[in-house]
C-alpha positions as CSV (number, residue, x, y, z in Angstrom):
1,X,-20.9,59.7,-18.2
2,X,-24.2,61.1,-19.8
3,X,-26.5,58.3,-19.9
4,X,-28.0,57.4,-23.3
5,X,-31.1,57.5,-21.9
6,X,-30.5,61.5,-21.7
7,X,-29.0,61.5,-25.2
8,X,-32.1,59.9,-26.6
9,X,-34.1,62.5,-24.6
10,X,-32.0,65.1,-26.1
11,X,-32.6,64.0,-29.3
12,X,-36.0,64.0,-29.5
13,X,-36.3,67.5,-28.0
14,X,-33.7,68.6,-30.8
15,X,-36.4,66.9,-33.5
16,X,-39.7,68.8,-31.6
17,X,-37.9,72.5,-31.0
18,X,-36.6,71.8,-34.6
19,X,-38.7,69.6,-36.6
20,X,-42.3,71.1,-35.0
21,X,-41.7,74.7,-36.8
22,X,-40.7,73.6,-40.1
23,X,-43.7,71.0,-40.0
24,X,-46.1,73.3,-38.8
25,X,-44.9,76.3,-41.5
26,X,-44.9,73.4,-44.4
27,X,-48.7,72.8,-43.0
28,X,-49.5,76.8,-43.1
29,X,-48.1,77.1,-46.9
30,X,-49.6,74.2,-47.9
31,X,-53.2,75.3,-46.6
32,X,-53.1,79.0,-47.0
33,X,-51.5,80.9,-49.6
34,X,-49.4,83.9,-49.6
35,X,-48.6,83.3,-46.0
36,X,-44.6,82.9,-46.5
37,X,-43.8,86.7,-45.8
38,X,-46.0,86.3,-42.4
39,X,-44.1,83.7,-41.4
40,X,-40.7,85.2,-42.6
41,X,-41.4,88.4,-40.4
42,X,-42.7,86.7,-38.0
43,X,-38.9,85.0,-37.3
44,X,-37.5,88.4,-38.0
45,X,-39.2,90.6,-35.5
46,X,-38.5,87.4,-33.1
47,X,-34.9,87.8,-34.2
48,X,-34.1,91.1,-33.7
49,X,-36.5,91.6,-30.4
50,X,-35.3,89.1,-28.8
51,X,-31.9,87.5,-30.3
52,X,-30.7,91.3,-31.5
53,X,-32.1,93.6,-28.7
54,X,-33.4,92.2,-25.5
55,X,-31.1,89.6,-24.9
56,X,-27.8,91.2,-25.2
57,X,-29.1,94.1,-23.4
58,X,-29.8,91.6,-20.5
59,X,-26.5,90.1,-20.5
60,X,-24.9,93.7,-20.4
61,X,-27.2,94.3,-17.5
62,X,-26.1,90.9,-15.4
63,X,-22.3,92.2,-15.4
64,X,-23.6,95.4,-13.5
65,X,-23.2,95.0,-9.5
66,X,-26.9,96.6,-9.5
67,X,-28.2,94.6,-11.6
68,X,-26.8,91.5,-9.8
69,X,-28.3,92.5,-6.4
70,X,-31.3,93.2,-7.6
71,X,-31.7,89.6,-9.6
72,X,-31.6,88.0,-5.9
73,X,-34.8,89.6,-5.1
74,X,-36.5,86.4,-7.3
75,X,-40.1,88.5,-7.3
76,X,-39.2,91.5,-8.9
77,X,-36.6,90.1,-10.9
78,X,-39.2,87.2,-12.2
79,X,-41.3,90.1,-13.0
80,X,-39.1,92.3,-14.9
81,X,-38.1,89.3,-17.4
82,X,-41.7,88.7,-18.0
83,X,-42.4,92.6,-18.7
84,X,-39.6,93.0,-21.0
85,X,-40.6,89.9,-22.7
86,X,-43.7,90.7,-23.3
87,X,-42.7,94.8,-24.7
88,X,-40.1,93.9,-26.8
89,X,-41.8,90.7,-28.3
90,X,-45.5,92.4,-28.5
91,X,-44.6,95.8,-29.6
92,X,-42.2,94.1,-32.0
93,X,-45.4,92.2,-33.6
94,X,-47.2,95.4,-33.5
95,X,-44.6,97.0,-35.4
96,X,-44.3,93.3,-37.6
97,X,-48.3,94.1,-38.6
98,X,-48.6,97.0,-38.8
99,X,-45.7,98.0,-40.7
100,X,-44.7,95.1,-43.0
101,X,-48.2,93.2,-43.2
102,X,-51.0,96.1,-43.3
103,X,-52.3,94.6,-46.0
104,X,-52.4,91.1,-44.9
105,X,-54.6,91.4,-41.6
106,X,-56.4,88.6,-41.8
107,X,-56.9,85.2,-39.6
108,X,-54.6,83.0,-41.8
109,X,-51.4,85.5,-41.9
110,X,-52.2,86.1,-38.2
111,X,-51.3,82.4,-37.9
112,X,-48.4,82.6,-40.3
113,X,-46.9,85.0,-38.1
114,X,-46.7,83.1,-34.8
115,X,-45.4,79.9,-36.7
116,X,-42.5,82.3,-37.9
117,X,-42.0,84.1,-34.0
118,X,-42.3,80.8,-32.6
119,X,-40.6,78.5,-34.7
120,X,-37.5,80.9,-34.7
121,X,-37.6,81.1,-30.9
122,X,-37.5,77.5,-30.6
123,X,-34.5,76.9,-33.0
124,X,-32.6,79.3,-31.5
125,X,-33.1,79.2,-27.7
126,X,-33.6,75.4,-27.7
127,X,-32.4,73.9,-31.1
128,X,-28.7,75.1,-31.1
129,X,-28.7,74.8,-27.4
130,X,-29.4,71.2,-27.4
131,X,-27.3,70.4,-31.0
132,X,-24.7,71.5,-28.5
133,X,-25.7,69.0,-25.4
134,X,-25.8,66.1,-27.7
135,X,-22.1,67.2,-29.2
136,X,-21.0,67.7,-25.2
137,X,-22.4,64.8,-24.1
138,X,-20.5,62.5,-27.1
139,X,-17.3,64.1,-26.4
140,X,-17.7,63.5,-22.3
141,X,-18.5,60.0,-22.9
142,X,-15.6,59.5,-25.2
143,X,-12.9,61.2,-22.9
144,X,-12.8,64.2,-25.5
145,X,-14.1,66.7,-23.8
146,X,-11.3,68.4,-22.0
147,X,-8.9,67.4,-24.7
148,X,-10.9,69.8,-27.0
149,X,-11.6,72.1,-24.8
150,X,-8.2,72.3,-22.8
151,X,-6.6,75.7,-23.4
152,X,-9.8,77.7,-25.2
153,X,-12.1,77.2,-22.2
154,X,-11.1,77.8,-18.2
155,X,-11.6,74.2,-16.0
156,X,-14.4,76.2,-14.1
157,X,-16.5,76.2,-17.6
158,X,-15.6,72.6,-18.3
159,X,-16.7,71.4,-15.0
160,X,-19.8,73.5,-15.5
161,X,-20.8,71.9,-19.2
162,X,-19.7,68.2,-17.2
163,X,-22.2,68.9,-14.3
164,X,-24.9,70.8,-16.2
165,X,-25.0,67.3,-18.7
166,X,-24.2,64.2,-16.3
167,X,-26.6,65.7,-12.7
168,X,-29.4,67.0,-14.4
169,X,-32.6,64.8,-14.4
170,X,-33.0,63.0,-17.9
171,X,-36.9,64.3,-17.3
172,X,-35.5,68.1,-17.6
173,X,-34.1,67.4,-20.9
174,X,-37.5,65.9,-22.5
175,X,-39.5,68.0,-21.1
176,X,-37.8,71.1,-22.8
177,X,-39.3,69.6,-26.0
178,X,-42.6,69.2,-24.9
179,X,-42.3,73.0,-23.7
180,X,-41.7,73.9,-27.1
181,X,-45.0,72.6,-28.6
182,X,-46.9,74.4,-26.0
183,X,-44.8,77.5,-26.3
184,X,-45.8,77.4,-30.3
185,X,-49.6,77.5,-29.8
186,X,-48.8,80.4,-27.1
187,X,-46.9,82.5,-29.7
188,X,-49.7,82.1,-31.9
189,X,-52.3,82.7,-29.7
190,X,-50.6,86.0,-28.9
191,X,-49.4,87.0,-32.4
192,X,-53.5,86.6,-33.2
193,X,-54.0,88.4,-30.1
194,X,-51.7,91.6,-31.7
195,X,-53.4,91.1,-34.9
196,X,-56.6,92.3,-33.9
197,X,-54.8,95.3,-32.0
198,X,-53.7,96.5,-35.5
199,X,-56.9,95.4,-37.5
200,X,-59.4,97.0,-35.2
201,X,-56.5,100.1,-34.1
202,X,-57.5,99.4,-30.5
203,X,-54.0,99.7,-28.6
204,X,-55.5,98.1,-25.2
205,X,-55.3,94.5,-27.3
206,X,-51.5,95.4,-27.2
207,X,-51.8,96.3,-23.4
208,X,-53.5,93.4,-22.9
209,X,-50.9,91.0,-24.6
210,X,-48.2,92.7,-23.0
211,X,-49.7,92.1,-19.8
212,X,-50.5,88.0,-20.3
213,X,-47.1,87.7,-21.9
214,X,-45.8,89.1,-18.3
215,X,-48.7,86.5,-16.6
216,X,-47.5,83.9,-18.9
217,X,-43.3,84.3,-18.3
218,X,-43.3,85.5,-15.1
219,X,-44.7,82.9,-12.6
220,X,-42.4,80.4,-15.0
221,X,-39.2,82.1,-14.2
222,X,-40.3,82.2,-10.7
223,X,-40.9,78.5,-10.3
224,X,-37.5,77.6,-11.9
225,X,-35.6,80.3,-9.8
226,X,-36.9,79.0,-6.5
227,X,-36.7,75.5,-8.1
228,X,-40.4,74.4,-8.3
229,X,-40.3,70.6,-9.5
230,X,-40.0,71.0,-13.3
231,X,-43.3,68.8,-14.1
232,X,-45.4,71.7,-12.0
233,X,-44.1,74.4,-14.1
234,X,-44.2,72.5,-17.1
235,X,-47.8,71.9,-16.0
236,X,-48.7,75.8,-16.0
237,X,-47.2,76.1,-19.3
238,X,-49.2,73.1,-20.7
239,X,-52.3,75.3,-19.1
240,X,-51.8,78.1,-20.6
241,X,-51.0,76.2,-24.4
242,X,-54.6,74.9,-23.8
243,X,-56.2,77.9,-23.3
244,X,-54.3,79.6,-26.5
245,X,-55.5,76.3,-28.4
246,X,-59.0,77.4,-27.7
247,X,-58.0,81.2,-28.6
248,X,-56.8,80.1,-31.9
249,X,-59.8,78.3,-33.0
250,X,-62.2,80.2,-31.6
251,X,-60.3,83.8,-32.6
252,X,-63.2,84.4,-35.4
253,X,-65.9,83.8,-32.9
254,X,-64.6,85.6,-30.2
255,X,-63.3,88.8,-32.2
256,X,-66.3,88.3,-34.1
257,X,-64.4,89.1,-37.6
258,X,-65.8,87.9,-40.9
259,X,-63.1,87.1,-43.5
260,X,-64.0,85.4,-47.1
């Protein structure tokens, strides 16, 4: 049995990865106008960097034997999906900037943008992951999962969605939730971060997210490959959302750009 304890837990990290994007771009239109085609490209360059490109090349990747040796060295691996993460998703705002918002370089359409990448990151890694968990952990508690499943699935994959739901720690599943609010004011941070790479045409501020993106991911998938306690890495990520919360309201200051 799942407990309900875990499917309240679920739930409220189905309303933050869900609800927290289309609050915080309702926020963004509301206060600045003009911002809905930063925030629509910003979920399309997510889209196709990540859900179109990167990912499915890295699950072409896991069936090679190569591929699968190399993954147990945890260091290199851990530092390969960070660098990829941070190419595809930081040249893919580059390219979001500077070829579909020239003409909108500017603090609040900087901000638009990482709502948009964000916000579609976290409905679509986390969302429809956990609309699925709450589904799987119904049916388990009602006897219906292998009766649905029986057939379309093999046992090994039913076992797995059974263990995956009932052993893990109801902490794991709130605390993907709170990992999505402090992923947001990353993404932000980062996509402000780009911004200035196009506005001032100083490719180093591309370099330079690239390389925190790889700072940011890297250590993460680390932690959860050698199975750090879940509240440390959670921790780091907390960290580093502070330090893009001061980024973002400080951006101005820091870059030292006037807008009217």
């Amino acid at each position: 049995m799942v407990s309900n304890l875990k499917v309240i837990f679920m739930c409220i990290t189905l309303l933050l990865s869900v609800g927290l994007p289309v609050v915080l771009a309702v926020i963004v239109l509301k206060k600045y106008s003009g911002v809905l085609k930063s925030i629509l490209i910003g979920a399309l360059i997510f889209f196709i960097s990540q859900i179109v490109l990167r990912i499915p090349i890295l699950q072409i990747l896991s069936k090679q034997s190569y591929f699968v040796e190399f993954s147990k060295h945890y260091i290199a691996y851990s530092l390969f999906l960070g660098l990829t993460a941070g190419i595809f998703e930081e040249v893919g705002r580059y390219i979001g900037f500077r070829g579909f918002l020239k003409d909108r370089l500017n603090y609040q359409n900087g901000l638009a943008y990482g709502v948009g990448h964000g916000g579609i990151e976290s409905i679509f890694l986390v969302g429809i992951a956990y609309i699925n968990n709450i589904v799987y952990s119904f049916l388990i508690n009602s006897g219906s999962l292998d009766i649905l499943l029986k057939g379309k699935v093999s046992p090994e994959v039913i076992r797995s969605i059974k263990s995956a739901l009932i052993e893990t720690p109801a902490s794991t599943f709130l605390l993907a939730g709170f990992e999505r609010v402090f992923t947001m004011a990353i993404q932000i941070a980062l996509s402000l971060l780009v911004l200035v790479a196009v506005k001032r045409k100083r490719l180093y501020y591309l370099a330079f997210a690239i390389l925190l993106h790889t700072i940011i991911d890297a250590p993460a998938a680390y932690m959860a490959l050698v199975k750090v306690n879940i509240f440390a890495i959670e921790f780091v990520v907390l960290l580093w959302a502070v330090l893009s919360l001061v980024y973002i309201i400080k951006w101005k200051d820091i870059h030292r750009i006037q807008e009217s």
